[in-house]
C-alpha positions, 0 to 999 in steps of 0.5 A, spaced: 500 500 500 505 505 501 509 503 495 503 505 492 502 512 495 510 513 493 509 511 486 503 517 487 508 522 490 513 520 484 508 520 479 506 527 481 514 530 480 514 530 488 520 527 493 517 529 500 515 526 503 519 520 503 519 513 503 520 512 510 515 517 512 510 516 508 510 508 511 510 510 518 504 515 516 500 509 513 502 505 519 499 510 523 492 511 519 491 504 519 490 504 526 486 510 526 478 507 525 476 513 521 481 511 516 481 505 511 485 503 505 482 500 499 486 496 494 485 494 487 487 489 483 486 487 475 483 480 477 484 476 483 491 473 482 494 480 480 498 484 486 494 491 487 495 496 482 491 501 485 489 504 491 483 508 495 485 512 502 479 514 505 477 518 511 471 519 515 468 525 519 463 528 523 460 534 519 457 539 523 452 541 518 449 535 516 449 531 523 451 524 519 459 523 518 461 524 511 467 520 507 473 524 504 476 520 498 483 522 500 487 519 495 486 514 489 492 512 484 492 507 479 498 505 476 500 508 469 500 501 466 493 499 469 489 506 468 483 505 463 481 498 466 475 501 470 480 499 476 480 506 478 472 507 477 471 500 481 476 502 487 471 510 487 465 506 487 467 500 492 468 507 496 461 509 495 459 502 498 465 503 505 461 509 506 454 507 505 455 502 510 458 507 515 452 512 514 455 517 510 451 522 507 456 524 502 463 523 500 468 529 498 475 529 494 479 535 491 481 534 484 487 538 481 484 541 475 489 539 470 487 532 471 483 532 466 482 524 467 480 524 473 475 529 473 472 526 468 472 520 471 469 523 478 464 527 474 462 520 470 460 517 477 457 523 480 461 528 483 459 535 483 464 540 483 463 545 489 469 550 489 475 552 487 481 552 492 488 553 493 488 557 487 486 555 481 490 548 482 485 543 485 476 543 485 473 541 491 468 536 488 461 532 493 458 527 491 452 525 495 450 518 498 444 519 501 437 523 501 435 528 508 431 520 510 437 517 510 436 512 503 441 510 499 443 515 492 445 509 487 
């Protein structure tokens, strides 16, 4: 899983944190119940191509928790396989199961790829941050009654 984030970092040109940091920081996370980490695979003999870091919160102004898509990589060589729409909409089911109303990510605007991706499952942009750089995005999981969007 780190080696995953890692190769995330690196893809976006970054060298901090490193390698060492970013384990002991998985480490952490992992023991930490409002956060999980989600792998995918192209089939189930296959080693993880792909991961989902999410987080979970209480939000004040929806009285529910909410799920935050941290972080979702796939790997160059895996990438228009549907692991990365499959590893988002097991993250939709994760949050669901835990009563979330809504899940939320920001997306950096030159990644077109993954916008389009976040859009074509139902993400809604919400606000720009950080500049022009990254897109706050919602997309919502249950109704005020607390039933399941699809």
């Amino acid at each position: 899983m780190t080696e995953l984030l890692v190769a995330f970092r690196d893809w976006f040109g970054g060298e901090d944190p490193s390698a060492g940091e970013m384990r002991r920081s998985v480490d952490r996370l992992i023991a930490d119940p409002a956060t999980e980490y989600l792998l995918g695979a192209a089939d189930a003999r296959s080693s993880a191509v792909g991961v989902v870091q999410l987080r979970y919160r209480h939000s004040v102004w929806t009285s529910r928790d909410d799920a935050w898509l941290e972080d979702l990589y796939v790997r160059d060589s895996a990438r228009g396989t549907g692991v990365g729409r499959a590893l988002t909409e097991f993250a939709f089911a994760r949050a669901r199961e835990r009563g979330c109303f809504r899940i939320q990510l920001d997306v950096n605007r030159a990644n077109a790829a993954a916008k389009a991706l976040y859009e074509s499952l139902g993400f809604s942009p919400v606000q720009q941050a950080f500049g022009d750089e990254a897109l706050y995005m919602t997309r919502i999981l249950q109704d005020v009654r607390g039933s399941a969007h699809s």
